[in-house]
Structures are given as structure tokens and as C-alpha cells.
C-alpha positions as CSV (number, residue, x, y, z in Angstrom):
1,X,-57.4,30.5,26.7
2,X,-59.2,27.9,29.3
3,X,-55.7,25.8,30.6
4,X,-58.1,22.6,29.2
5,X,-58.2,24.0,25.5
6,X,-56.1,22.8,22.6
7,X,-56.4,23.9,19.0
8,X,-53.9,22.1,16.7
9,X,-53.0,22.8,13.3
10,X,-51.3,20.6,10.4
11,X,-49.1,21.3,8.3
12,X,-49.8,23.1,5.2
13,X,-51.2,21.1,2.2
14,X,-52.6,21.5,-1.0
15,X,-56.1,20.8,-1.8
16,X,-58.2,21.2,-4.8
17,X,-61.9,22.3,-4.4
18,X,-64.2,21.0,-6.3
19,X,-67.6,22.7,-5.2
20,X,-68.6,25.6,-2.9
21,X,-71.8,26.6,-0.9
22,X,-72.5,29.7,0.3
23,X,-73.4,30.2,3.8
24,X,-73.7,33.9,4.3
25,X,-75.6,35.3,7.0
26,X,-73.9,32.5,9.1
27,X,-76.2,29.7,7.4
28,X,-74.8,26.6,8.7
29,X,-77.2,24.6,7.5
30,X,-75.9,25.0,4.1
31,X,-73.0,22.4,3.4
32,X,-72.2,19.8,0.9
33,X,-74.1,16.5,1.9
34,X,-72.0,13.4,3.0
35,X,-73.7,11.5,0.3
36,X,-72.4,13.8,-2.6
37,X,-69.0,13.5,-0.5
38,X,-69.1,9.5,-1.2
39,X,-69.8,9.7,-4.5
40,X,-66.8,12.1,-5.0
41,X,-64.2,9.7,-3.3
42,X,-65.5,7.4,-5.5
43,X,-63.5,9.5,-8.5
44,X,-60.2,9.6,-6.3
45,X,-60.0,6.6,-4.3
46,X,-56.5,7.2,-3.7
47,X,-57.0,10.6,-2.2
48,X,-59.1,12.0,0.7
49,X,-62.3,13.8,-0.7
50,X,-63.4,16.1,2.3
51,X,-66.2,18.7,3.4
52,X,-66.1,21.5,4.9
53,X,-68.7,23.1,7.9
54,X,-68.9,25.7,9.7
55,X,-66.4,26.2,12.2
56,X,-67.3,25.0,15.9
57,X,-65.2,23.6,19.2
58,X,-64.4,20.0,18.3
59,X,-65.4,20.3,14.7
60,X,-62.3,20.4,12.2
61,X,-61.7,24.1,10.1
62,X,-59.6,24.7,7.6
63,X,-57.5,28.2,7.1
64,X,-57.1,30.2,4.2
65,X,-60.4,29.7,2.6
66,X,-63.4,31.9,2.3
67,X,-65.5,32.4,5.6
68,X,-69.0,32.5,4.1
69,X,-68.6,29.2,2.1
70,X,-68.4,25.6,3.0
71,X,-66.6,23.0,0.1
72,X,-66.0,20.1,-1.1
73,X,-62.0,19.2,-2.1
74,X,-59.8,16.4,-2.9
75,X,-56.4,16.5,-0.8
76,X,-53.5,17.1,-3.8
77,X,-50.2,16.8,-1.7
78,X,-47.3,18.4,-0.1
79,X,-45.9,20.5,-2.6
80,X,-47.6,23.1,-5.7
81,X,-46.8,20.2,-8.2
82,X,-48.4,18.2,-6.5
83,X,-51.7,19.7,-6.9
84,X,-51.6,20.7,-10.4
85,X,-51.1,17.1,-11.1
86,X,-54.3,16.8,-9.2
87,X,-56.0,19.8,-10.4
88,X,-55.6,18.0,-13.9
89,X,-56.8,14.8,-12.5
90,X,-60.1,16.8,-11.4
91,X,-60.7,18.9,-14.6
92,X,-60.5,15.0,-16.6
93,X,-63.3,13.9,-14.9
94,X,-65.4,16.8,-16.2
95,X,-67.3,17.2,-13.4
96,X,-66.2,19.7,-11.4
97,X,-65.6,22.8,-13.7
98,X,-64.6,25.4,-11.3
99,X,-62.0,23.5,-9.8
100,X,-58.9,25.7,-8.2
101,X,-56.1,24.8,-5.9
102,X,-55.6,26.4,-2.2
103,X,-53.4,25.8,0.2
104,X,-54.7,25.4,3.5
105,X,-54.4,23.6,7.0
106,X,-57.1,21.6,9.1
107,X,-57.3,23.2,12.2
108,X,-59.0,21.3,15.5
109,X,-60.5,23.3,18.2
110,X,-60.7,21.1,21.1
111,X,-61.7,24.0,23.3
């Protein structure tokens, strides 16, 4: 690793995903749009509603999830409970059907 690269991680947290794009073949151009990202937070203005892309130096990733999909989630907290308290907060809104919890970390490549 270059002696000028840092990647950091975060702890773990739970996350609830609310929507998923495929981006097989490496199709980067497929992501959720920030718009649809605003109107998310909207629903869960006490939590951060976030969007994933694909993975890049200086662009946030996030582990544990599925290579050849980008997503939409709602942070859910530290712990398991946490989240399904979430999860149930999502599945209320009845908008976002396929809702599931993972537990993941953000991951900064500053390389």
C-alpha cells in the first residue's frame, strides 16, 4: 500500500435497506438518485437515509452487502434491537416492502 493511502473503517452498525439496484456488468451508472434519497429522509428525519455507489478511492463503501447492487438504507443503530425497531418503523410506512436489516461498516478509501 502507497505510504500516502489510508482506508478507514467504522464500527459496525445496523442498517435497514430499503431499495436495491442492480449494477452487474460493473454498471455504475445505475444508482439510486439523490433526489429519491431526499424524499426518503423525509420519512426518518431522525435517522441518516444513505446511498450507496460503486466503490472508488475517496468515495465511501460499505462491507457486507452485495457487490453487484447499489441501495438505499436508513441507519437503525448500534445493536440487533435496534434495527428491528427500525425495520418496523420502515415496513409502517408501506413503502418500502422488501425491507431487511444488514449489518455493515462504511469504509473510506483515501488511497
Amino acid at each position: 500500500m502507497p505510504p500516502s493511502s489510508v482506508i478507514y473503517d467504522t464500527e459496525f452498525f445496523y442498517a435497514v435497506i430499503l431499495k436495491t439496484v442492480s449494477t452487474a456488468n460493473n454498471n455504475c451508472d445505475n444508482y439510486i438518485p439523490e433526489p429519491e434519497r431526499l424524499v426518503a429522509q423525509t420519512l426518518f428525519p431522525n435517522q441518516k437515509v444513505f446511498a450507496s455507489r460503486c466503490a472508488a478511492p475517496g468515495e465511501v463503501s460499505y462491507s457486507d452487502t452485495n457487490p453487484n447492487t447499489n441501495f438505499l438504507a436508513v441507519y437503525a443503530g448500534a445493536t440487533l434491537a435496534d434495527a428491528n425497531r427500525m425495520l418496523a418503523t420502515v415496513l409502517a410506512t408501506r413503502k418500502f416492502s422488501g425491507a431487511n436489516i444488514r449489518r455493515m461498516r462504511a469504509t473510506i478509501n483515501g488511497t
